[in-house]
N, C-alpha and C positions, 0 to 999 in steps of 0.2 A: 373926348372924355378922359379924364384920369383914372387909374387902373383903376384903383377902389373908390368910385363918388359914391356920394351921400344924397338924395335926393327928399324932401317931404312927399308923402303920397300926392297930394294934387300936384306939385310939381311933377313926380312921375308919371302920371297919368295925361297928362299935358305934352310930355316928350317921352310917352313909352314904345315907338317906332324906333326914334334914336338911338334908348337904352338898349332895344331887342337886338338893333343890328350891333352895337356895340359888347354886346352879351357876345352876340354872332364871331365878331372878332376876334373875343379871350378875354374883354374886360368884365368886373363884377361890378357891380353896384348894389348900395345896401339905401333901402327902401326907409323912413323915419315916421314916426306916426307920435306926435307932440313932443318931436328931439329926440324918443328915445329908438334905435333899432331896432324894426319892427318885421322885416321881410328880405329878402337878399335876390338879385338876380343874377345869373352866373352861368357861362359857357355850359353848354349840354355834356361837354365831354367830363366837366367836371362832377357832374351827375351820374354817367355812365360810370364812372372809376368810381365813387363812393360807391355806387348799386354793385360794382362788380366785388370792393372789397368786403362789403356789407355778408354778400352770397357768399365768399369764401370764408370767410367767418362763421356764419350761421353750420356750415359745410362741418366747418372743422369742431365748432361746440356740439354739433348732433352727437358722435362719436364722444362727448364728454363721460367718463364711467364706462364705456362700453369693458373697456379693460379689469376693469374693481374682481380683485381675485382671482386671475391670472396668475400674479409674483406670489399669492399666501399672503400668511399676516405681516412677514414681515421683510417689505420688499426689500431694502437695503442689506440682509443678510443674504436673501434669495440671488440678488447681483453680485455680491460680493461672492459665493458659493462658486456661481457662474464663472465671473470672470477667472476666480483660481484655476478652476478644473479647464478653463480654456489657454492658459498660461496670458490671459492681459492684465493690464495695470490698472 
């Protein structure tokens, strides 16, 4: 199979063995449902890396705001303050 085929759904359902172990491989395949793409098949790992960046993401917006008012109103003088009295640039 070539990395990214194209298949119509009854064609892929007719050689979805083929497609799965080729999935199995590292190839993808994208699914067509009246020429337009409709569905994609794709290595598991490529699943597990989206689900994992997904989670670090989600991870990192939780903490969105947690900080709000921390620096005062006005945080670029608040660093600025900082950095002098610590002698950086």
């Amino acid at each position: 199979m070539p990395a990214n085929a194209s298949y119509g759904i009854e064609q892929a359902r007719i050689q979805l063995p083929s497609i799965v172990a080729d999935a199995h491989a590292g190839a993808r395949c994208i699914i067509t449902k009246h020429g337009k793409p409709y569905a994609a098949i794709v290595p598991l790992e490529d699943v597990q890396k989206s689900r994992a960046e997904a989670d670090l993401a989600s991870g990192l917006l939780a903490l969105r705001g947690t900080g709000r008012g921390l620096w005062g109103p006005h945080v670029g003088q608040t660093v600025s303050a900082l950095r002098d009295e610590w002698g950086e640039a």
